[in-house]
C-alpha positions as CSV (number, residue, x, y, z in Angstrom):
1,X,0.0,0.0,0.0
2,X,1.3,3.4,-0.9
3,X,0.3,6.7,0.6
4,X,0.0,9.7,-1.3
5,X,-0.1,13.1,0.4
6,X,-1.4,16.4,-2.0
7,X,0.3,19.3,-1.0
8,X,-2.4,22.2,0.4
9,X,-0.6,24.6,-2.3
10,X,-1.7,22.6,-5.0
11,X,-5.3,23.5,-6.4
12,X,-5.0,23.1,-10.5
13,X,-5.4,19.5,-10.4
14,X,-8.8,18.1,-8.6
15,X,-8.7,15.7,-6.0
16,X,-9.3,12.1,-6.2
17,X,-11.2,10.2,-4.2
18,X,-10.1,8.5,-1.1
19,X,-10.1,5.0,-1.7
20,X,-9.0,4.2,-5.5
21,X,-7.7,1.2,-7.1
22,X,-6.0,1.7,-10.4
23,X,-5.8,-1.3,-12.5
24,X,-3.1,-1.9,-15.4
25,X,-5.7,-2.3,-18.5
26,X,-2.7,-3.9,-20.4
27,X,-1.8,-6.4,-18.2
28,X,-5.0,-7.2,-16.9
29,X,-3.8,-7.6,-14.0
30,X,-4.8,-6.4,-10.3
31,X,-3.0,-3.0,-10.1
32,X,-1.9,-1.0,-6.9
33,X,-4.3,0.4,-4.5
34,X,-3.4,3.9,-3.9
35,X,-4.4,6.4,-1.0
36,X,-5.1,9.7,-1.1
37,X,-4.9,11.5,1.7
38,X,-6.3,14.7,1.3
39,X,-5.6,18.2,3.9
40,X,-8.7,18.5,6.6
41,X,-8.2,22.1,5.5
42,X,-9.2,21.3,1.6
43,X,-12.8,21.6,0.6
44,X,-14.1,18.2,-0.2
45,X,-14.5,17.2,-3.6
46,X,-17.6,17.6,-4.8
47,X,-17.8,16.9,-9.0
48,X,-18.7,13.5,-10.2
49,X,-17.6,14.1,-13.6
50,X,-13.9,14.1,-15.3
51,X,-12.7,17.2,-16.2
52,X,-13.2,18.3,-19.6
53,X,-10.3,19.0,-22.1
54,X,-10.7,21.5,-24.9
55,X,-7.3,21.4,-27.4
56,X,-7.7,24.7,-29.6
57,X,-5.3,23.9,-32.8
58,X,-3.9,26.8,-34.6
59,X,-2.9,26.6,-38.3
60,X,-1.1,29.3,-38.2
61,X,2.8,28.7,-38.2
62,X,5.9,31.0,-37.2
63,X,6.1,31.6,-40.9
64,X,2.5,32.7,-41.7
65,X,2.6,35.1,-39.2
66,X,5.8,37.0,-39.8
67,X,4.2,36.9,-43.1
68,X,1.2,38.9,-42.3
69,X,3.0,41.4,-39.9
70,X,5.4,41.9,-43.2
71,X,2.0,43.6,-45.3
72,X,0.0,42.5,-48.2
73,X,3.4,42.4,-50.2
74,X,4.7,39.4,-48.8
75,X,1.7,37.6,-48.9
76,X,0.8,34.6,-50.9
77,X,-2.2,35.3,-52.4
78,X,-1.9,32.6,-55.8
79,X,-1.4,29.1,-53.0
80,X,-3.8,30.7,-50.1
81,X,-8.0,30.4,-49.9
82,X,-8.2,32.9,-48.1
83,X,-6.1,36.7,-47.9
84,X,-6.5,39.7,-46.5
85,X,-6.5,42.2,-49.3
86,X,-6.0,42.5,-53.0
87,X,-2.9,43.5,-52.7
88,X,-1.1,46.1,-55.1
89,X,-1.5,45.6,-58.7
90,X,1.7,44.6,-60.9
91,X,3.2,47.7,-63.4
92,X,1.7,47.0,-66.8
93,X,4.0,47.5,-69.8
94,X,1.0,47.6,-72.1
95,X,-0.8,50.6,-73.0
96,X,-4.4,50.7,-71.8
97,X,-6.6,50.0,-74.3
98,X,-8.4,54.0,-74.1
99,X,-5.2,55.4,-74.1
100,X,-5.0,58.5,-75.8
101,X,-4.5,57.3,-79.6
102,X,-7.7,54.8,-79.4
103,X,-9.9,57.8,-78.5
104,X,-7.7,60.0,-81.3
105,X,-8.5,57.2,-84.0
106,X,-12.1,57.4,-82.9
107,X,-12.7,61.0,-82.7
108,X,-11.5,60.5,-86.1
109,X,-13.5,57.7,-87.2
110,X,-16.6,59.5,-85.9
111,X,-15.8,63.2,-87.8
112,X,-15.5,61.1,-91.1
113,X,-18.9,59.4,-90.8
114,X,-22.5,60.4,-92.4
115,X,-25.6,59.3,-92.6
116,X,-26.2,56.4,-94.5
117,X,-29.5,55.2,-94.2
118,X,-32.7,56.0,-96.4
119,X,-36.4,55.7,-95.0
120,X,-38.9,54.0,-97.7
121,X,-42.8,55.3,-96.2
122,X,-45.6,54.5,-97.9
123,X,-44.7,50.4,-98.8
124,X,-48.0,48.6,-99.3
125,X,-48.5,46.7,-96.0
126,X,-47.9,43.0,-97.9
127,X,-44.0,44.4,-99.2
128,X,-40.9,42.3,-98.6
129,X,-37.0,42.5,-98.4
130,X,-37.3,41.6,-102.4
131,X,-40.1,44.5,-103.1
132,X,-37.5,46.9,-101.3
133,X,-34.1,46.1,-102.7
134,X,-35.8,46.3,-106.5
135,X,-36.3,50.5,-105.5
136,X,-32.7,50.7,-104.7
137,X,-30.2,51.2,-106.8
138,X,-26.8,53.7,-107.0
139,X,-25.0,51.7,-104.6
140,X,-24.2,48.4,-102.2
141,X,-26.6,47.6,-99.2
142,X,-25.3,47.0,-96.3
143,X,-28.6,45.9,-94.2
144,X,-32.6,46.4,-94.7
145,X,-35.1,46.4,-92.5
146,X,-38.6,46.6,-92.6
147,X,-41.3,48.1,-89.8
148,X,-43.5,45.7,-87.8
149,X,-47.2,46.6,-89.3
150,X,-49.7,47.8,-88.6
151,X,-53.6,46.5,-88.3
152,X,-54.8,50.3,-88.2
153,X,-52.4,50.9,-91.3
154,X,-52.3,49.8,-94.8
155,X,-48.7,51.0,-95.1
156,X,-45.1,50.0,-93.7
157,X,-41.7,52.0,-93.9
158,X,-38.4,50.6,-94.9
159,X,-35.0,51.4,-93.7
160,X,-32.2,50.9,-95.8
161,X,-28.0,51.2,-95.3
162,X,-25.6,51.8,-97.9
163,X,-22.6,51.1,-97.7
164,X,-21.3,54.4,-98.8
165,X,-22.8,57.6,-97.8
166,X,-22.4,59.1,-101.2
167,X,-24.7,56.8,-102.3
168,X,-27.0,57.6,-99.8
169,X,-26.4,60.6,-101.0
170,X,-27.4,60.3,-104.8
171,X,-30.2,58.2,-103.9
172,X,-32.2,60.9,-101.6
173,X,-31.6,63.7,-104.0
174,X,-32.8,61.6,-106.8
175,X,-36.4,61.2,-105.3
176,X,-37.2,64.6,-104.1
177,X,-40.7,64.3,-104.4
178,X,-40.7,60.6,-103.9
179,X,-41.8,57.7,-106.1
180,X,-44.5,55.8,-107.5
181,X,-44.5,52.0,-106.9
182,X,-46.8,49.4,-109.1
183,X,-48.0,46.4,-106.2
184,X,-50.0,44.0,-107.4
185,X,-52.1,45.9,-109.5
186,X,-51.8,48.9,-106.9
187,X,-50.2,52.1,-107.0
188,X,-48.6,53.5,-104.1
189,X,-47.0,56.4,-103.3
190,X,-43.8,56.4,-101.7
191,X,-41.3,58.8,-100.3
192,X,-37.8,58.6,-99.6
193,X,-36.3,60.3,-96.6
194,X,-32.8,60.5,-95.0
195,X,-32.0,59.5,-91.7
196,X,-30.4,63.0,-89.9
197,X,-28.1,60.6,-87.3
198,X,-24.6,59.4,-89.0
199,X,-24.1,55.9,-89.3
200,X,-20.8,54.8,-88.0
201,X,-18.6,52.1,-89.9
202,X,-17.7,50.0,-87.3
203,X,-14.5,47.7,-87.5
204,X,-16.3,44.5,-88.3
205,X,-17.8,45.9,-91.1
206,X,-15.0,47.7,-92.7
207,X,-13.2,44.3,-92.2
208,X,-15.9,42.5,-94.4
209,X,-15.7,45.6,-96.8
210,X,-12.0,45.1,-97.4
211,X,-12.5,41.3,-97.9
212,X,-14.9,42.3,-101.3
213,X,-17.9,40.6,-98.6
214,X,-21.8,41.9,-99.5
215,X,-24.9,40.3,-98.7
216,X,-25.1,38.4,-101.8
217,X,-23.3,34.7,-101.8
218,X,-22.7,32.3,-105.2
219,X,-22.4,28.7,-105.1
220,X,-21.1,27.1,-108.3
221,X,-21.5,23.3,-108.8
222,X,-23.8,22.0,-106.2
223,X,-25.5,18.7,-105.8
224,X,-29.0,18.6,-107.7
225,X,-30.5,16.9,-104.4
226,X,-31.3,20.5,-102.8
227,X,-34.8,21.6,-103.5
228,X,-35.6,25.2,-103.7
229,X,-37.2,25.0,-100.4
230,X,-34.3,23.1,-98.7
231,X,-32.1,25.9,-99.5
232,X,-34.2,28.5,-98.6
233,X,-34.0,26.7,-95.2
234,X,-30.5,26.3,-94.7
235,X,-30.4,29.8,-95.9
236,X,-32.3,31.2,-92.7
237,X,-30.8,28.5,-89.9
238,X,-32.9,26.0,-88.1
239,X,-33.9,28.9,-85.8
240,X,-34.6,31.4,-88.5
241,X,-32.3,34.0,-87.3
242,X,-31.1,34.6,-90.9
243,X,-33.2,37.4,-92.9
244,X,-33.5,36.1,-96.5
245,X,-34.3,38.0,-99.6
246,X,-34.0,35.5,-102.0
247,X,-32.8,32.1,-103.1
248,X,-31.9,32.0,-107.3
249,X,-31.5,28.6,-108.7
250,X,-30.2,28.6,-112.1
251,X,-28.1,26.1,-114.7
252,X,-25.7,27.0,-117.5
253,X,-23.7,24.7,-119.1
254,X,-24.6,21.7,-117.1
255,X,-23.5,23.5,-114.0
256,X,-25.8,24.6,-111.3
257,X,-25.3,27.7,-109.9
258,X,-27.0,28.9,-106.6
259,X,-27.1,32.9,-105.5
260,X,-28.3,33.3,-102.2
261,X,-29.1,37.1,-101.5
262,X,-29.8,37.9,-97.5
263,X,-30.7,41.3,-95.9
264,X,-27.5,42.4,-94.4
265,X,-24.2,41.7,-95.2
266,X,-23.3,39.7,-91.4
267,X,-25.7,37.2,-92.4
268,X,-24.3,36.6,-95.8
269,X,-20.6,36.5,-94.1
270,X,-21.8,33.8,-91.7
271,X,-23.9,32.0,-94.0
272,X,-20.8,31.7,-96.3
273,X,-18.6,30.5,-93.5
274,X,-21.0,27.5,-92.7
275,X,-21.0,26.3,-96.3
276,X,-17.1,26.4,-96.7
277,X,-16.8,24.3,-93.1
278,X,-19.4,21.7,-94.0
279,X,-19.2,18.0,-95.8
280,X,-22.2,18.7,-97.8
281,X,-20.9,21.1,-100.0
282,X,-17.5,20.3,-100.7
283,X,-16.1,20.9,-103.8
284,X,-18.3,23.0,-104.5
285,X,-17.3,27.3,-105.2
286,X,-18.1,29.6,-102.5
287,X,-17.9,33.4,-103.2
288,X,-19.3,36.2,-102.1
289,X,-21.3,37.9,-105.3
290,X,-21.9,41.7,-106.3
291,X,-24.7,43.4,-105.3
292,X,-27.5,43.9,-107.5
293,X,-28.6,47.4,-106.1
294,X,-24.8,48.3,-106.9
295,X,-25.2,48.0,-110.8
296,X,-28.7,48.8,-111.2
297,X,-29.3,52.2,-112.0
298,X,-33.1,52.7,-112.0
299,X,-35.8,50.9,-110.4
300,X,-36.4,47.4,-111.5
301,X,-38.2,44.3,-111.3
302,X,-36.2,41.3,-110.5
């Protein structure tokens, strides 16, 4: 039997009881009984329960936080989840984009531009792209669009871009007083109008200008399996989102030659991009076409 005296300075560890016997869980064996003792002047032990232990674990190391009292500079930003700040910026050796000669090239870009868009009033409610391009003439479209009609009206407007203001130009001061227009069996009375706000040639479209691009695409030597109707559906996309004037079918020579004419001249470029990337149609000629309304001179019927 051993005897175990506690010390009456001691008072961070709690005493055990009186009588305990401690056995070795290893061995399995009977261990020691051990004795407390405890000072008459100690309060008696009155808790029933161990002691609980809380372990707080830090994950912050020596390192990380020499780190952080160094500033943001120091800090890791690209291997840690979480930082402080953003941090400085890193010196740029490129120009910003709206640096001074971007916004001298468009100051520029915007003095040279003019209007280049005509207003067609008067159109009989029933009139299409193909109705409007056959009144234009003097000069390549670059997009049409007609107004939604309507039901109190028997008339719609048209409004048409050219590609060059000076044939804007010619155009409007060719129809002061307007023009008459034959629709099926109808005559109606049309003027022509010029839109006051300049139409700016963006760099997309002077890019397709430069490549010879217009709204009119030619396909020589295609398969005779394509109906009329199948290419005027391929034409528009399987959602429609390509405006179509018209879809020529014609043979010469024993070769077939297709002329696909849209409303604006982004459709035609994308429309001419899908037939050179696809299985279908190789082999065959893909090539952008001039514009009707460029060589016409009056107004026609085609």
């Amino acid at each position: 039997m051993v005897s175990v005296e506690d010390e009456s300075s001691s008072t961070s560890t709690p005493n055990l009881h009186r009588d305990s016997t401690v056995k070795d869980e290893d061995s399995g064996e009977e261990g020691v009984p051990i004795t407390c003792k405890t000072n008459e002047s100690s309060p008696p032990f009155t808790h029933t329960q161990s002691p609980t232990i809380v372990v707080i674990a830090s994950t912050e190391t020596d390192d990380s936080a020499k780190e952080g009292d160094d500033g943001d500079e120091e800090e890791d930003r690209e291997n840690l989840a979480r930082f402080k700040s953003w941090g400085t910026p890193a010196l740029r050796n490129k120009p910003s984009k709206f640096s001074s000669v971007y916004w001298t090239h468009l100051s520029l870009m915007l003095l040279g531009s003019r209007p280049r868009t005509v207003i067609l009033s008067g159109l009989p409610r029933g009139a299409d792209f193909t109705l409007v391009q056959s009144l234009i003439h003097g000069g390549a479209i670059e997009c049409m669009r007609l107004s939604s009609p309507n039901a109190e009206r028997v008339t719609i407007s048209a409004h048409v871009t050219f590609t060059s203001p000076d044939a804007c130009d010619r155009y409007f001061e060719e129809y002061p007083n307007g023009m008459e227009v034959r629709y099926q069996g109808k005559r109606w009375s049309v003027l022509v109008h010029k839109k006051e706000d300049v139409d700016v040639i963006s760099g997309m479209l002077q890019g397709y200008l430069d490549c010879g691009a217009t709204r009119v695409v030619k396909v020589s030597g295609a398969d005779d399996d394509w109906g009329i109707l199948a290419l005027n559906r391929l034409a528009e996309g399987k959602t429609g989102a390509r405006q179509v004037e018209a879809v020529q079918d014609t043979y010469h020579n024993e070769t077939r030659t297709i002329v696909f004419r849209f409303a604006n001249i982004s459709h035609a470029v994308q429309f001419k991009g899908i037939l050179i990337r696809s299985d279908d149609w190789e082999g065959c000629r893909v090539e952008f076409a001039e514009d009707p309304c460029e060589k016409a001179t009056g107004v026609r019927n085609d």
